[in-house]
N, C-alpha and C positions, 0 to 999 in steps of 0.2 A: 483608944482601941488597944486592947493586948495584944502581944508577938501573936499569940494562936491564932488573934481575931485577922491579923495584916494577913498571915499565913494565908488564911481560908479565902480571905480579898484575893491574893493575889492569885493562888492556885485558880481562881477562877475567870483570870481574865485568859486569854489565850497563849500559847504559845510564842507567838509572834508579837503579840502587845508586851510580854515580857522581857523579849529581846530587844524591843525599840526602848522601852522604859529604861534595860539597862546601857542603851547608847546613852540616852539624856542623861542618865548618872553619870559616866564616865565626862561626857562634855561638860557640862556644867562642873562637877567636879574641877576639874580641869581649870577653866575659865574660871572660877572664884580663886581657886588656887594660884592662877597668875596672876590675877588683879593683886593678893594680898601680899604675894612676894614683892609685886612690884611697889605699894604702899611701903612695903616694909625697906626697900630697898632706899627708898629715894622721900621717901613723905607723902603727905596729903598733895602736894604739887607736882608729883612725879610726871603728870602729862601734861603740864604747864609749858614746856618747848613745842610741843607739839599738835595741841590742842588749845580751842576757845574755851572757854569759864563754864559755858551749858556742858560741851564734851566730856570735860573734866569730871564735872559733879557726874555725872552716868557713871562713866569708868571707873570712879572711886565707889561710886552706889551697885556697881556688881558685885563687889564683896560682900553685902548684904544678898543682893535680888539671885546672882549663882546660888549660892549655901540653900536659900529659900525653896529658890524650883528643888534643888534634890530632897528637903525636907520632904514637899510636900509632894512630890512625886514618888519619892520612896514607901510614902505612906497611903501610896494606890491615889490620891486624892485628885480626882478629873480637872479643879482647879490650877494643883499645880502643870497639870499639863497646858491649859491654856496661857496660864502666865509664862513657860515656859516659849511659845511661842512669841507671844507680846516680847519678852524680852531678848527673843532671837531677832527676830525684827527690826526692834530699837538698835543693837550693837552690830548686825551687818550694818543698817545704814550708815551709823556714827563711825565704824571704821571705814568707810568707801568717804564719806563724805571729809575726813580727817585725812585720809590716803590719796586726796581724788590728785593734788599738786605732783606728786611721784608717779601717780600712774599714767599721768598727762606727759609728763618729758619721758618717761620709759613703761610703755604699755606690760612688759615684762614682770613689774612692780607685785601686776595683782597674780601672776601664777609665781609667785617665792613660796615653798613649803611652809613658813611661818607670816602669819597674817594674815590678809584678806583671802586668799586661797582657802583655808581650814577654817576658819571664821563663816564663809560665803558657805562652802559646802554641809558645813554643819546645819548653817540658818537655814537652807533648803531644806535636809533631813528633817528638822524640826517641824519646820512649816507645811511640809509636804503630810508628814507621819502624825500631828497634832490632833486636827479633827477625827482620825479614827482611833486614833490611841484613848483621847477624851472619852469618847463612845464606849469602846471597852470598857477602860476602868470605871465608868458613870456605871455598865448595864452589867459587870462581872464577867463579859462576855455573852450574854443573852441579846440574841435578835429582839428586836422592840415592835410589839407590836404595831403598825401604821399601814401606809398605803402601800403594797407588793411585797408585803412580808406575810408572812405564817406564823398567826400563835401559836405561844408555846401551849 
C-alpha cells in the first residue's frame, strides 16, 4: 500500500477510531520499548528471578508481538487490531499471574503507577475499544449493511 493509499485508509475511518488507533501506538510502543531496554539491560534471562520459563519466553516475545501490533495497526490493518487485543490479554494475565505473590502480602502492589495498574488499564482500553476499532478499520468507517442497519 503507498503513503497516499494508508492516507485515504485512514482518513476514512472515523475520528474516534483514529484516536484509539493512536492510543495502541503509543502503548504498544511503549511496551516493546521496555521489553527491549529490559533485554538489553540484563539478557535473554532478565525475568528469570522473577518469572517461570513459559513467562519468560512471552516477555522476551513482546519485543517482537509489541513492534508487530503497531506495524500492523499503523498500517489501518483490522488484524493488527485483533492481535492487538490477544496480546493485551495474554500480558495482563502473565503480569497478575507473575505479581499475584506481592499482591497477596500487600493488596497495595496492584495500584503502584508502574505495573500492573498501567498494564491492567491499558489491557481494558484494548479490550473494551478492539471490536469496534476492528469494524472501523475493516469497513473504512461505513455502517455494514445487516440486521437494524440502513444501506448505504
Amino acid at each position: 500500500m503507498t503513503s497516499e493509499g494508508l492516507r485515504v485508509r485512514w482518513r476514512s475511518v472515523p475520528r474516534w477510531g483514529r484516536w484509539v488507533a493512536a492510543g495502541y501506538l503509543a502503548g504498544f510502543s511503549e511496551g516493546g520499548c521496555a521489553h527491549l531496554f529490559d533485554l538489553l539491560r540484563g539478557g535473554i534471562h532478565v525475568y528469570a528471578p522473577i518469572a517461570a520459563v513459559p513467562w519468560q519466553v512471552f516477555f522476551v516475545g513482546l519485543v517482537v508481538l509489541d513492534p508487530l501490533v503497531v506495524v500492523l495497526v499503523a498500517g489501518a490493518r483490522a488484524a493488527g487490531v485483533w492481535l492487538a487485543g490477544a496480546v493485551m490479554t495474554a500480558d495482563v494475565v502473565a503480569n497478575w499471574v507473575v505479581d499475584w505473590q506481592w499482591v497477596r502480602e500487600d493488596p497495595g502492589w496492584a495500584l503502584r503507577p508502574v505495573g500492573l495498574l498501567p498494564i491492567t488499564l491499558f489491557g481494558v482500553f484494548v479490550l473494551v475499544t478492539c471490536a469496534p476499532l476492528a469494524g472501523a478499520v475493516e469497513s473504512g468507517g461505513r455502517v455494514r449493511a445487516g440486521v437494524g442497519s440502513v444501506p448505504e
